[in-house]
C-alpha positions in Angstrom: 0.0 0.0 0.0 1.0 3.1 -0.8 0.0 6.8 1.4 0.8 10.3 -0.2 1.3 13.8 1.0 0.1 16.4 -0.8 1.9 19.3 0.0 1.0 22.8 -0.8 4.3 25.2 -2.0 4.4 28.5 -3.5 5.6 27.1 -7.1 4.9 23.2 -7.4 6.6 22.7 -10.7 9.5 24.9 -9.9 9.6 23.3 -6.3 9.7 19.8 -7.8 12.6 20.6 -10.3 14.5 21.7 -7.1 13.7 19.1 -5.0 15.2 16.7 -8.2 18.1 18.8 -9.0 19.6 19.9 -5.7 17.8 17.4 -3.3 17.6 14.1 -5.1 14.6 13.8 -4.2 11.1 12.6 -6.6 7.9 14.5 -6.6 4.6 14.9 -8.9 3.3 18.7 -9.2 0.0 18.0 -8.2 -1.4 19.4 -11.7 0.1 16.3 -13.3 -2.5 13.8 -11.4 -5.8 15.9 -11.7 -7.7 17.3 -13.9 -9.6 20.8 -14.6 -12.7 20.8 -13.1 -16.1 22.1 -14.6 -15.2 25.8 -13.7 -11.5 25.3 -15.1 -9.9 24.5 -11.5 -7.6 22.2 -11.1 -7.9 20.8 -7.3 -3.9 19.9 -7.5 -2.3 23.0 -8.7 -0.8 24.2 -5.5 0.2 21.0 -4.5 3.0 18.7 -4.9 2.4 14.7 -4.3 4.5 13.3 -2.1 4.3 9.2 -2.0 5.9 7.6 0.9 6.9 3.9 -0.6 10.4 3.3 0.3 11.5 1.8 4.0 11.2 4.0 7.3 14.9 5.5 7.2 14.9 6.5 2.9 11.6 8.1 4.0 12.9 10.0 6.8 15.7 11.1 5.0 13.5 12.3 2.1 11.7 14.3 4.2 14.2 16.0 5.9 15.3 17.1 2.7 12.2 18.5 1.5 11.7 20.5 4.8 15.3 21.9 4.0 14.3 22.6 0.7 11.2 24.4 1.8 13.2 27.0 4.1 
C-alpha cells in the first residue's frame, strides 16, 4: 500500500525541479495527477504529491530534505 502527502508550495513545478536537482529527491506537481474541473480549477495545482513507498529511514531522509528545501 501506498500513502501520499500532498503538500502545498508556492511554485509546485518549480519546487519539484528543485527538489530533483539539488535534493535528489522525486515529486509529482500536483497538476500532473488531476484534472480541470467544470469551472476550469484544477484541485492539485498548488500542490505537490509526495508518496511515501520506500523503508522507514529513505523516508525520513527524504523528508528532511524536503523540509530543508522548503526554508
Amino acid at each position: 500500500a501506498t500513502f501520499y502527502i500532498w503538500l502545498r508550495v508556492p511554485n509546485p513545478l518549480e519546487f519539484t525541479k528543485k527538489l530533483y536537482r539539488d535534493f535528489n529527491v522525486k515529486v509529482l506537481p500536483g497538476e500532473f495527477l488531476a484534472r480541470d474541473d467544470k469551472d476550469g480549477i484544477n484541485p492539485g495545482k498548488e500542490f505537490i504529491r509526495i508518496a511515501l513507498v520506500e523503508d522507514e529511514k529513505k523516508t525520513a531522509s527524504a523528508l528532511a530534505r524536503i523540509k530543508e528545501a522548503l526554508s
